[in-house]
Structure formats: structure tokens, C-alpha cells
C-alpha positions, -999 to +999 in steps of 0.1 A: -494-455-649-463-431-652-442-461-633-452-476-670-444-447-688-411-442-671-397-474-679-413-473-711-439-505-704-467-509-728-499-510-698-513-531-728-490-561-717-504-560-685-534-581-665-540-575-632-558-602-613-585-591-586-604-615-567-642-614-556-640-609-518-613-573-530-640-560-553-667-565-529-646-551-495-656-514-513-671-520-543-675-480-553-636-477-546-628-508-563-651-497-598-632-464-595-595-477-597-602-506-622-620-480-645-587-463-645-567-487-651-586-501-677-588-468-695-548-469-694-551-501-712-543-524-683-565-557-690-581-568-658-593-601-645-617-615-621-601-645-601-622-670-586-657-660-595-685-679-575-660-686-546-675-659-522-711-640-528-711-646-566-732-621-582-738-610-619-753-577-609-718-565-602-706-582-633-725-558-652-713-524-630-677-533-637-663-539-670-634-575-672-615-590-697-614-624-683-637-642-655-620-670-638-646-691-627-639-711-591-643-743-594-666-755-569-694-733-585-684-755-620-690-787-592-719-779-582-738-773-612-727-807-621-743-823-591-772-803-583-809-799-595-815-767-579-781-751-591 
């Protein structure tokens, strides 16, 4: 965050897109530096939701402004009994 501060950014203007499969390579590290940057002001999120092991669980362990749902999970729902 002090890159922000030192060229006077407002971390408010920024969104920083992560996707599933990044969160989930080390999801303890992951929860870690998005708390951070969320309590900095930086607005995160979540690309692509459903395109790799979707799960709410994690949903609810890490905190995301937006959730970009993939849209073969949106297909699928559509098409399928079971989903």
C-alpha cells in the first residue's frame, strides 16, 4: 500500500481480480494477503467462480466484493436435473 500512498492513489479506486485456481494454490496465504488488502480499502474480486473446484465453504472464509460467476457453471444449471 505505500506504492499508493506515495503517488497519492486512493486504494479505494482499486479492484484486484483473483481467480479460483490462485486462491486455492495456498488458500491460508491467499486469505492472509487479501485480508490486507482489503483492510487498506482495496475492493477484491473473484474471477471465474465454478470454473475449477467451486466451493462455497471457502466463500464464507474469505470476504469479496464481487463474484464473477464462470459461465459453464450458469450452462449447466440450465441443462441439468441433478445441477
Amino acid at each position: 500500500m505505500s506504492l499508493c500512498l506515495r503517488h497519492r492513489f486512493d486504494p479505494r479506486r482499486l479492484e484486484v481480480e483473483v481467480t479460483e485456481t490462485s486462491v486455492l494454490a495456498d488458500f491460508g496465504v491467499a486469505r492472509q494477503h487479501l485480508a490486507s488488502l482489503r483492510a487498506a480499502g482495496v475492493r477484491i474480486a473473484l474471477d471465474d467462480f465454478g470454473a475449477g473446484f467451486a466451493s462455497v465453504s471457502y466463500l464464507k472464509e474469505i470476504t469479496f466484493d464481487r463474484i464473477k460467476i464462470d459461465g459453464e457453471l450458469v450452462d449447466n444449471i440450465a441443462h441439468s436435473a441433478g445441477a
